[in-house]
N, C-alpha and C positions, 0 to 999 in steps of 0.2 A: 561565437556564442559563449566558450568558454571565459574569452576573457572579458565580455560582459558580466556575466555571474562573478567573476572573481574579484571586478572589478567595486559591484556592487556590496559585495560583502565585505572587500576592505575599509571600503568607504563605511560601510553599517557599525566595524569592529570599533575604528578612530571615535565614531560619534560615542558609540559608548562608552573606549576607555576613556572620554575625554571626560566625558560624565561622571563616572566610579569613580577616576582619578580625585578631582576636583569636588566633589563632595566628601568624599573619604579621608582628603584634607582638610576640610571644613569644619568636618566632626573630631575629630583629633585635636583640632585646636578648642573647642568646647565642648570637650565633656561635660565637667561640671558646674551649670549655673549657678549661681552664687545671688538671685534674686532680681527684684523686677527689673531693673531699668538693667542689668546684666544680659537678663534673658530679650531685653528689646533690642540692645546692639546685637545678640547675637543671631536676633531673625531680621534684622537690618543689615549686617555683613554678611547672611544666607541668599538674600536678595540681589544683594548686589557682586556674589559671586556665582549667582545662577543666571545673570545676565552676562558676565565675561566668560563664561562656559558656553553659552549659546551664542556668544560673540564667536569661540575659537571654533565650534563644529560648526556656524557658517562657514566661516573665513575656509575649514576643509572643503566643504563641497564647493563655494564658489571657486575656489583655487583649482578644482576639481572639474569646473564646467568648463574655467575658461582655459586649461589644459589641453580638456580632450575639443576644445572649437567648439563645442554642443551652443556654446550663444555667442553674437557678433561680437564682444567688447567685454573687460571685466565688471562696467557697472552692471549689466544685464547679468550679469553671470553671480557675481552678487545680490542683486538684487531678488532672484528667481529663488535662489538658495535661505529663503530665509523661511520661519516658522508656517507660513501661512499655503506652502506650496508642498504637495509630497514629495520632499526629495528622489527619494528611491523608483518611484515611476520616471521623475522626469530626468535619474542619470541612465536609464534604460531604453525611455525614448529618444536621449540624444544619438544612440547605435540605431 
């Protein structure tokens, strides 16, 4: 049991520094707008680094499911891991 709990909380820590990291980046790089079509690229490159952030904390948990066997094959194990499924129940229910 212990190494379910430990296991789930590492997994919860990845997701978020993967997050803090990758935004904390983001903003660094634009501080200061300098006006409109400035400020459209830069909620246009916010965008499209909020989806390869949610690219890299899938890619963990699926990595993560088809590790522990929790699913037949890595598309399923992919597949399961994606925004629409609660992670964290179902790396719990894979023990």
């Amino acid at each position: 049991m212990i190494s379910v709990i430990l296991s789930a909380c590492v997994l919860a820590t990845l997701t978020v520094a993967v997050h803090a990291t990758g935004i904390a980046f983001l903003l660094r790089l634009h501080l200061q707008p300098r006006g409109v079509w400035h400020v459209t690229r830069i909620l246009l490159r916010m965008i499209w680094w909020l989806v390869l952030l949610h690219l890299a904390e899938i890619s963990i948990w699926g990595l993560f499911y088809w590790w522990r066997g929790c699913l037949p094959n890595a598309e399923a194990a992919f597949y399961s891991s994606g925004p629409p499924t609660p992670r964290l129940v179902t790396a719990i229910w894979c023990w």
